[in-house]
Backbone bond lengths (Angstrom), bond angles and torsions (degrees), N, CA, C in turn:
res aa  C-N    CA-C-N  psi(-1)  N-CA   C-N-CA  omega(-1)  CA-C   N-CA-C  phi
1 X - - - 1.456 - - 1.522 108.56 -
2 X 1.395 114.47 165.83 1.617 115.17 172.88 1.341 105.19 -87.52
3 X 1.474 123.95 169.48 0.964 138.66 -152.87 1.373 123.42 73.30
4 X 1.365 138.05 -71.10 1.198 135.35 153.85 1.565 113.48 -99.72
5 X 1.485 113.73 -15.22 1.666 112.46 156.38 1.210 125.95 -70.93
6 X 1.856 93.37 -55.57 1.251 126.61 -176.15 1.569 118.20 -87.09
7 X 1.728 95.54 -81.23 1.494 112.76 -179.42 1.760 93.62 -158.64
8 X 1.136 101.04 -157.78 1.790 108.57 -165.33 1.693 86.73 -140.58
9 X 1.525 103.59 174.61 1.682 117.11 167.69 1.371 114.48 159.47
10 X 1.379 93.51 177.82 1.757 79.72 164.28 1.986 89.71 179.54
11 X 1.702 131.25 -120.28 1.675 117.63 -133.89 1.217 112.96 -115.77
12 X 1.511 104.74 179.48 1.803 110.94 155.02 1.654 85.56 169.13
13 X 1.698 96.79 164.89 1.474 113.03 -165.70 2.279 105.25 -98.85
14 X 1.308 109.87 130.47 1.269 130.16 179.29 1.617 110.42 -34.80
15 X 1.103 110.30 -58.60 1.700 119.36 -179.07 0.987 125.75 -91.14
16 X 1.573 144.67 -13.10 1.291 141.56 -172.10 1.607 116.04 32.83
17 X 1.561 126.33 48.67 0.844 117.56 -177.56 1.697 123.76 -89.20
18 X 1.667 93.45 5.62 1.127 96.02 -174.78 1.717 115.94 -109.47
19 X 1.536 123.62 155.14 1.990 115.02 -150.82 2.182 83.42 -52.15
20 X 1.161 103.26 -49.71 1.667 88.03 -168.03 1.490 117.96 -130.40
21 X 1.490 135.90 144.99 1.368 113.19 151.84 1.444 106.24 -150.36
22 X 1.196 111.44 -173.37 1.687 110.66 -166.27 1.497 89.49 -148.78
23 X 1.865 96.98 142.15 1.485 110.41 173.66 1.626 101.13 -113.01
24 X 1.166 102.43 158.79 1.223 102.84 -178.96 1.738 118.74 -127.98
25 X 1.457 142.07 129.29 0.877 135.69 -100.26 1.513 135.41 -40.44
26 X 1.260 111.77 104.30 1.444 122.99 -167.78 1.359 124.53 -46.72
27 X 0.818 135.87 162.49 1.911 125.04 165.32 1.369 113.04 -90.54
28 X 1.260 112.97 152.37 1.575 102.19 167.54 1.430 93.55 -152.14
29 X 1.733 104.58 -170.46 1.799 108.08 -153.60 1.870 85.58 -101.48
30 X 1.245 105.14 -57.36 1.803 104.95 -146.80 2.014 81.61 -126.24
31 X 1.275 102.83 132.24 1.635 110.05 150.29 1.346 131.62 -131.57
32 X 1.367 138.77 153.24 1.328 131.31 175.55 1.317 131.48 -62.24
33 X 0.999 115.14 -51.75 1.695 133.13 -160.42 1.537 92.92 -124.79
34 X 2.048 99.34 110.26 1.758 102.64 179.25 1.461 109.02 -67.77
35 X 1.069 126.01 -21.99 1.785 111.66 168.70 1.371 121.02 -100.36
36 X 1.183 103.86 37.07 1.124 97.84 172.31 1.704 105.94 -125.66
37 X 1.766 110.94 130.35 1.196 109.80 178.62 1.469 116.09 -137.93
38 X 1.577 121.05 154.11 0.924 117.70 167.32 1.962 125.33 -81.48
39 X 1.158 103.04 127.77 1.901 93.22 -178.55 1.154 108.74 -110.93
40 X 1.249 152.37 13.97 1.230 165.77 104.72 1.459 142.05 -130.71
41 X 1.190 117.29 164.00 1.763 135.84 172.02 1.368 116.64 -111.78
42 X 1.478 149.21 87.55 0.920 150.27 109.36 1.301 130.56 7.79
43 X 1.489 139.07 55.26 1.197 120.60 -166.06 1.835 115.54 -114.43
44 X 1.450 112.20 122.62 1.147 114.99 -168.10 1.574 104.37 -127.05
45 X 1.701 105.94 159.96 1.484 99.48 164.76 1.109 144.09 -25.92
46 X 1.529 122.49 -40.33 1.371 137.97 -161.99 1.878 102.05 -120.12
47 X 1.152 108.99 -26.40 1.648 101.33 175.48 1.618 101.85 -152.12
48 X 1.189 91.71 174.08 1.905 112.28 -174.89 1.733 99.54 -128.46
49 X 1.284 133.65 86.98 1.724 129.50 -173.02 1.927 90.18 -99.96
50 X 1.579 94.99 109.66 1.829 97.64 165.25 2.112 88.51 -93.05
51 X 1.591 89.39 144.82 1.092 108.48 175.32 1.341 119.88 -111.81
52 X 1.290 132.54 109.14 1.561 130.58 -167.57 1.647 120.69 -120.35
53 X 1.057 109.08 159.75 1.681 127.80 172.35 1.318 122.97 -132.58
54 X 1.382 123.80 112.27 0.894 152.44 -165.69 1.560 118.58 -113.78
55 X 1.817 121.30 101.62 1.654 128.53 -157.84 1.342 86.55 -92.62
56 X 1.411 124.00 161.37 1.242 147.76 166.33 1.877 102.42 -96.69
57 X 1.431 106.70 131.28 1.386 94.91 177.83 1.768 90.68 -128.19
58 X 1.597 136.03 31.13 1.429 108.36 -178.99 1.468 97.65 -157.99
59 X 1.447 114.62 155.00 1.297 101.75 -176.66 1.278 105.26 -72.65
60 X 1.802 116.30 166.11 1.448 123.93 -161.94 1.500 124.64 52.68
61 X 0.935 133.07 0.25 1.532 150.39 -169.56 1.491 88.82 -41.86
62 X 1.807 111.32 145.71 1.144 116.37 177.36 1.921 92.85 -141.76
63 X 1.396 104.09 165.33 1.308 105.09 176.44 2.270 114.87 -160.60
64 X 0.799 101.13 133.70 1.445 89.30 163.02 1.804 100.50 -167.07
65 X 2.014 97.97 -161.99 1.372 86.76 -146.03 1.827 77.57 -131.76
66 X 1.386 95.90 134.21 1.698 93.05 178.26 1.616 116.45 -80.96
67 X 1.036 122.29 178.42 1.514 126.09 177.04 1.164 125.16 -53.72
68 X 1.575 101.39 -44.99 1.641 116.62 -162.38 1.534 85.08 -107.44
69 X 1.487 84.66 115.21 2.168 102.80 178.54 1.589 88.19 -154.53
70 X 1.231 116.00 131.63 1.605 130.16 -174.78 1.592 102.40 -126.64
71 X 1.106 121.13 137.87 1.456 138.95 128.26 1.623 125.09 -61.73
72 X 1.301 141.04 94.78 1.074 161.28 -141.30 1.698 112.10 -129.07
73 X 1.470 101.24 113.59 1.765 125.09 -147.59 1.400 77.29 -91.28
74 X 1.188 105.75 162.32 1.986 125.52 162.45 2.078 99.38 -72.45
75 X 0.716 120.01 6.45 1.061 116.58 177.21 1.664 119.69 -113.54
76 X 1.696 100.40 -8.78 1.230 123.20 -174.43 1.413 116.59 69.45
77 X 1.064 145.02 8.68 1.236 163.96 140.32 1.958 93.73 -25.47
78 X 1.096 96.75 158.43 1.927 102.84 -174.92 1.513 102.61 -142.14
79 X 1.236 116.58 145.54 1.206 114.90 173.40 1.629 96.12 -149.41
80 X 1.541 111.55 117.42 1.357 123.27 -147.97 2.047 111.94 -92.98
81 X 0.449 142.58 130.27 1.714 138.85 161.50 1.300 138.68 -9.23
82 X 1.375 120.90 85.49 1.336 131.39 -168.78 2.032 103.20 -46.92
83 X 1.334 92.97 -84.76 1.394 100.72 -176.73 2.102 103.34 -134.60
84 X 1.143 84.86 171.32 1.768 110.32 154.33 0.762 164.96 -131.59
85 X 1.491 156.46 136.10 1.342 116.95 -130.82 2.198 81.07 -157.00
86 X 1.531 113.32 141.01 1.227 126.53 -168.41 1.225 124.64 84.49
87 X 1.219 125.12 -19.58 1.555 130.33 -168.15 2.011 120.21 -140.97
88 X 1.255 108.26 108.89 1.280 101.23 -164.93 1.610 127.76 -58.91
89 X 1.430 118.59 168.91 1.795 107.78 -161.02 1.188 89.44 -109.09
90 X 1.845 109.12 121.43 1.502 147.86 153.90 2.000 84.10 -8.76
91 X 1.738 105.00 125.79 0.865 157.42 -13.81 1.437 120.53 -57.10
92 X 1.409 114.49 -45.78 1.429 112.18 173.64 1.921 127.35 -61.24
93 X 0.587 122.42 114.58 1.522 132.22 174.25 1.525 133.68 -91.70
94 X 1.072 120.88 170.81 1.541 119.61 -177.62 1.209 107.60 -117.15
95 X 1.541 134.81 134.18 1.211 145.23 -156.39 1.682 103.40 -131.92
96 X 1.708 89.31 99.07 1.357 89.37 155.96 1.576 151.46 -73.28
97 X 1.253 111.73 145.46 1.731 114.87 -160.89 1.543 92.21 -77.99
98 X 1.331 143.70 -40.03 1.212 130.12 -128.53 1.463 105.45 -142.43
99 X 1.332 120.71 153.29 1.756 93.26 168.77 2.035 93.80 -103.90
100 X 1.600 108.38 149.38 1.168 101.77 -158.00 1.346 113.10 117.09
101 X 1.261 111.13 -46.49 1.676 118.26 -169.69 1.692 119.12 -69.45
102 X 1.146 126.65 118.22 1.452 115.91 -159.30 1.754 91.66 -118.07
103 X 1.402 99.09 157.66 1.448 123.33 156.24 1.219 136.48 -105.48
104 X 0.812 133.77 117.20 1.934 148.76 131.88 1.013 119.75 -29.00
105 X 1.642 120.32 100.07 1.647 112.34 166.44 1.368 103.19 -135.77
106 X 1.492 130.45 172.21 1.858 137.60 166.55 1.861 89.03 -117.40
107 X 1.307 70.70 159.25 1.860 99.84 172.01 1.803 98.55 -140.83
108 X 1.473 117.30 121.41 1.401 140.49 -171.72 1.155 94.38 -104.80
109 X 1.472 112.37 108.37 2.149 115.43 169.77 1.602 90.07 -118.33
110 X 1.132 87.05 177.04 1.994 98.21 -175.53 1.620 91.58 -93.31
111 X 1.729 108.03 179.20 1.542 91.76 -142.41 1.557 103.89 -91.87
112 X 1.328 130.18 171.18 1.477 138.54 -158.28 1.750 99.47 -89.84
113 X 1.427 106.69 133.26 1.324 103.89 -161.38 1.682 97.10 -71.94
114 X 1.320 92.33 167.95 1.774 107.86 168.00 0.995 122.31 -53.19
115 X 1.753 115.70 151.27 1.227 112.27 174.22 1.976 115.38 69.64
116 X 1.072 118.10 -20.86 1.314 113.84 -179.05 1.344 133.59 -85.34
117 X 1.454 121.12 110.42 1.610 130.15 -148.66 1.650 102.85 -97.67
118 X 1.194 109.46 1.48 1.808 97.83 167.30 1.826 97.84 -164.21
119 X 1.549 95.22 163.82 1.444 100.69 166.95 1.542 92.04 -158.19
120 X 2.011 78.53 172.86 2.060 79.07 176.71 1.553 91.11 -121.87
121 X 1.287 95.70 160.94 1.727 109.40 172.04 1.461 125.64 -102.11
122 X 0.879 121.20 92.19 2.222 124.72 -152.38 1.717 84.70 -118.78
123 X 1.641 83.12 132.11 1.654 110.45 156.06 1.198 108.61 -99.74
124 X 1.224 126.21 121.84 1.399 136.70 153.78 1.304 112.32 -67.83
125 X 1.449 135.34 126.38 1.185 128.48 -154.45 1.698 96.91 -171.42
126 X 1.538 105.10 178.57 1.428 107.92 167.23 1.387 106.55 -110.72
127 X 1.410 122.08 -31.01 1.302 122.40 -166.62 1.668 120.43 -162.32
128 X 1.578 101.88 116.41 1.339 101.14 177.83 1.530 116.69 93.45
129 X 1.345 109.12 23.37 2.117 119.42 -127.95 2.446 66.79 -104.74
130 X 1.347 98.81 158.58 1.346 122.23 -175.31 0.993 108.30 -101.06
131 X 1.482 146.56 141.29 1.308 137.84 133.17 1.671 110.91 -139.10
132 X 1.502 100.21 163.66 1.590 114.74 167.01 1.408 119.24 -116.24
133 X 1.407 131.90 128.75 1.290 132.67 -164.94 1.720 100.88 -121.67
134 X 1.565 107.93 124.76 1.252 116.60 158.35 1.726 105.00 84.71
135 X 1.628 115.36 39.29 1.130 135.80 171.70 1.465 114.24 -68.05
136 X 1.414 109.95 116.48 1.752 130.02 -142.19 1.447 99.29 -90.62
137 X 1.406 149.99 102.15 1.230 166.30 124.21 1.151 140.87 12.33
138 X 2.012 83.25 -63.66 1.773 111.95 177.02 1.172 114.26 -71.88
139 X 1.564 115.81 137.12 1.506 104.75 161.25 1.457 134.66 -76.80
140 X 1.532 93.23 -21.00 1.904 95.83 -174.59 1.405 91.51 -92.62
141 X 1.181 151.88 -15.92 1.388 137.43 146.17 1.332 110.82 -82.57
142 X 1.030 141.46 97.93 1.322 149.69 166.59 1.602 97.23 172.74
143 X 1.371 97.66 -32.27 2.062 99.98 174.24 1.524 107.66 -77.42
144 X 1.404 121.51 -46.70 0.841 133.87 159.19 1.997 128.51 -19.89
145 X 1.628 100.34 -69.37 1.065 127.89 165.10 1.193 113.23 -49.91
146 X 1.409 126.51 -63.63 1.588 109.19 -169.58 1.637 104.96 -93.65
147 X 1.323 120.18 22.71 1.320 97.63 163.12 1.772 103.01 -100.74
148 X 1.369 117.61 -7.24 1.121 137.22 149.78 1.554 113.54 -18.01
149 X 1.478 87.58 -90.38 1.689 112.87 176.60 1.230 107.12 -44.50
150 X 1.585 137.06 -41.93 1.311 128.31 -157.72 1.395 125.08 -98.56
151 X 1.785 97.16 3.17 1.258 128.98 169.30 2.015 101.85 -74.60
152 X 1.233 100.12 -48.76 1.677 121.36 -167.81 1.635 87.74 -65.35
153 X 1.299 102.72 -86.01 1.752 107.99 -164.78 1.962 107.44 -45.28
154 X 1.794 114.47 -7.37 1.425 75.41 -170.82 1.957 84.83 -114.09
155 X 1.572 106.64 44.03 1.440 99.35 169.93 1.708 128.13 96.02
156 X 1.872 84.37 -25.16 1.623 91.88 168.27 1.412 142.25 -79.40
157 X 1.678 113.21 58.97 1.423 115.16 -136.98 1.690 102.91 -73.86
158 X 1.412 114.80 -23.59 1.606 119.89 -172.85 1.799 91.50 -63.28
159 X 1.789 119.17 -51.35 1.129 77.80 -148.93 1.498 99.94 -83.89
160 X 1.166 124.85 -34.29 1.637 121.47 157.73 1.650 114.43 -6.91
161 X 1.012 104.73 -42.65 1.552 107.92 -177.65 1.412 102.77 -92.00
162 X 1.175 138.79 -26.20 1.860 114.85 -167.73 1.706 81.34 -83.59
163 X 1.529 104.59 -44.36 2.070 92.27 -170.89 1.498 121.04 -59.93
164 X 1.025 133.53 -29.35 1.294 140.92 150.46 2.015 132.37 -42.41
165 X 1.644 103.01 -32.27 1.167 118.92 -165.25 1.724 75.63 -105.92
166 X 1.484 159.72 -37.70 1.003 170.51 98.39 1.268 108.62 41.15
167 X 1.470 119.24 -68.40 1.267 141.34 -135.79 1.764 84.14 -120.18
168 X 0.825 156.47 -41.73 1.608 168.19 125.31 1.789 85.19 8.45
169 X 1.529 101.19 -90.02 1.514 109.64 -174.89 1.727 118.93 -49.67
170 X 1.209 119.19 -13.85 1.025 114.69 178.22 1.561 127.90 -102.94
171 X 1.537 104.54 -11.28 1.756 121.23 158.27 1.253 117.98 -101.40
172 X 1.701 116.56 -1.04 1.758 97.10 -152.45 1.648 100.72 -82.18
173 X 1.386 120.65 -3.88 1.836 102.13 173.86 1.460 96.69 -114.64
174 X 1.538 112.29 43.64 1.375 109.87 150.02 1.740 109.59 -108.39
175 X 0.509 106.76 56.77 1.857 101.11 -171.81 1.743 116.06 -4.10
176 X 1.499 113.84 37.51 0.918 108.20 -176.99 1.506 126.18 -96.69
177 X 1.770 113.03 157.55 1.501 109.10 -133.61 1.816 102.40 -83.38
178 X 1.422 110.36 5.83 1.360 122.36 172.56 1.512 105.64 -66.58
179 X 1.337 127.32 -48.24 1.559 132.12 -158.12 1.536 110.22 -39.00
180 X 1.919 104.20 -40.85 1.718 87.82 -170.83 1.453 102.86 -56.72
181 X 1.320 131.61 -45.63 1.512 145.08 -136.62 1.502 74.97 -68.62
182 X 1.574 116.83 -76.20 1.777 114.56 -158.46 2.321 100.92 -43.89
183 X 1.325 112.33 -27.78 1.776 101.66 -178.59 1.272 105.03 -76.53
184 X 1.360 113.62 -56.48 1.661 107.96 176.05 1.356 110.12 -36.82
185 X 1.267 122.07 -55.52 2.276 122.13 -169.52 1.435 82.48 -55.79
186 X 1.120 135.68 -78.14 1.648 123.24 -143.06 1.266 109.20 -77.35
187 X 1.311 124.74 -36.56 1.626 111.67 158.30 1.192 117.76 -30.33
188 X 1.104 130.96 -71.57 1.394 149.20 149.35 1.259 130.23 -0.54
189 X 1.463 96.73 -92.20 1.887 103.61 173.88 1.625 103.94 -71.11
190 X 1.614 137.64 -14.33 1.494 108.64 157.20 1.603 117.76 -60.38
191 X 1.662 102.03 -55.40 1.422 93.59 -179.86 1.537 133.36 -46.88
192 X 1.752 104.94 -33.26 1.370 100.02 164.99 1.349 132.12 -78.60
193 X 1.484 110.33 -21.41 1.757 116.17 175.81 2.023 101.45 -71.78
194 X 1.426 109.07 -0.55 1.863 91.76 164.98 1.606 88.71 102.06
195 X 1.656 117.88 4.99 1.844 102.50 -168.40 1.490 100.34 -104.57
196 X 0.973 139.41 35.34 1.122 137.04 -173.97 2.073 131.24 -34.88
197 X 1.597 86.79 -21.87 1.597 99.39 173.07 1.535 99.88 -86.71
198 X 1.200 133.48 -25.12 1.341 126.73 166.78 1.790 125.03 -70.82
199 X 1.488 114.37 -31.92 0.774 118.79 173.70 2.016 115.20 -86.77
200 X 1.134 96.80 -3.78 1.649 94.18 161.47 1.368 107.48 -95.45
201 X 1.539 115.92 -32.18 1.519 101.97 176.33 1.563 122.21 -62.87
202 X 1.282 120.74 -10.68 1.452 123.39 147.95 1.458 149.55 -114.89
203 X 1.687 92.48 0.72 1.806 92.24 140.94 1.529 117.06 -53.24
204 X 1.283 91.32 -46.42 2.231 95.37 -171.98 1.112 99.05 -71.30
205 X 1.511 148.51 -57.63 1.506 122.49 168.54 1.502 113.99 -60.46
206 X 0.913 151.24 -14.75 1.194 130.85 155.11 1.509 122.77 -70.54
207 X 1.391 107.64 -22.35 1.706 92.21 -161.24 2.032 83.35 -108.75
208 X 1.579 114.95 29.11 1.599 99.95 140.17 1.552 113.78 -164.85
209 X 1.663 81.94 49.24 1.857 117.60 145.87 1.332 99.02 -74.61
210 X 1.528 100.71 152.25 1.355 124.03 170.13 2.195 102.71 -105.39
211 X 0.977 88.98 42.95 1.639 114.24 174.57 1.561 118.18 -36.63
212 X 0.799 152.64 94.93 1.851 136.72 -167.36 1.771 107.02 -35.85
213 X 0.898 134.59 107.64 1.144 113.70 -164.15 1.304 162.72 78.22
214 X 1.443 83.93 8.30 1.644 104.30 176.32 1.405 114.31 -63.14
215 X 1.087 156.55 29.27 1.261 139.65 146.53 1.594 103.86 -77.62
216 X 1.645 120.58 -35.08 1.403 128.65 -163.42 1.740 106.36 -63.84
217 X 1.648 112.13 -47.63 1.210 126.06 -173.12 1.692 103.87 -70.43
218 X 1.295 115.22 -38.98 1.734 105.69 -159.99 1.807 92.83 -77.29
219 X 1.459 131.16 -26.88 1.186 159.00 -179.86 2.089 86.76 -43.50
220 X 1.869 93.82 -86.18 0.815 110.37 -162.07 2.215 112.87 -48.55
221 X 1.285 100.21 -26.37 1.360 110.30 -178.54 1.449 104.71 -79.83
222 X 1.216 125.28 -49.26 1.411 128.16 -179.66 1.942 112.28 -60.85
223 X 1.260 109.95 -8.55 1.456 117.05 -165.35 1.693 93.86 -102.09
224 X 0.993 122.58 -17.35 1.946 133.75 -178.31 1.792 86.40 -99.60
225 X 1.327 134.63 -18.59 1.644 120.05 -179.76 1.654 99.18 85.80
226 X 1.835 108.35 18.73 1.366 99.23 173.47 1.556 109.57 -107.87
227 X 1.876 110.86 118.55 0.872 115.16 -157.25 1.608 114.43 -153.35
228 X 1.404 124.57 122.74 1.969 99.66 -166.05 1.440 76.57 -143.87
């Protein structure tokens, strides 16, 4: 499964109609760096602060955050990085003592337009640069989702899989940036439940979905040798 198969995630609310609210760890489809997570969104009138943690897994481990870091609309529209706060700005870096040792930092963007139920988080960078693609918004999909997962992690992969193929039909003419995440799970748990003709029947609808990002997901499947 994603998250610890796949990936991990979890919420936030569709309209922001209210002066502020905060989700707390959101879901998303595809990320760069496996220790690295987001644990909340902050989103208010005047700013959007994602709050992240970032584990050290090597000795000498170094890390920081370059200038050019965007918040990225379904419309592709960008809205670029005010300031930062915990983590020093690419060239200078933070050098961890320990492996184990994690960091705390925010990223301040101006605020996330209306109405908008996902975004991705992209570092523009030269090298090694982070991002999260298809960062989940909704709250009743994001509840949805990890009761998903907790279907998977506690063994229940059939029904994990009909709710997933479920929940597929019930976003797919939303173009929303969750969809790869819901093809990747059932690719997945068919191939592992022994169905393998089922799980090609949705590689091929997925790989000619108009998916947010589907080059990233068929990428990410073809890199596991999952491929029909």
């Amino acid at each position: 499964m994603i998250r610890t198969f796949l990936f991990t995630g979890l919420l936030l609310n569709v309209t922001f109609t209210l002066v502020s609210q905060s989700v707390l760890n959101p879901n998303y489809g595809l990320k760069s760096h496996e220790t690295l997570v987001i644990n909340r969104i902050d989103a208010a009138s005047e700013s959007t602060t994602i709050h992240l943690t970032i584990e050290n897994r090597i000795e000498g481990g170094t890390f920081c955050a370059d200038r050019n870091i965007y918040i990225v609309h379904p419309d592709g529209t960008r809205a670029k990085l005010i300031s930062s706060e915990g983590i020093p700005v690419c060239p200078e870096s933070h050098r961890f003592t320990s492996i184990g040792e994690k960091l705390d930092f925010t990223l301040t963007f101006p605020p996330i337009k209306l109405s908008t139920d996902w975004i991705d988080l992209i570092e523009d960078c030269r090298d090694n640069c982070f991002y999260f693609y298809g960062i989940t918004l909704d709250s009743d999909l994001n509840k949805k989702i990890d009761e998903l997962f907790r279907f998977a992690e506690n063994g229940e992969s059939f029904k994990a899989l009909d709710g997933f193929i479920e929940l597929l039909r019930e976003t797919d003419s939303r173009n929303n940036g969750i969809e790869g995440l819901l093809y990747v799970n059932i690719i997945k748990l068919a191939g592992d439940s022994g169905n393998p003709e089922q799980a090609a029947e949705f590689y091929k609808r997925l790989r000619s979905s108009g998916v947010p990002g589907l080059k990233h997901y068929l990428q990410y499947l073809n890199d596991q040798g999952i491929k029909y």
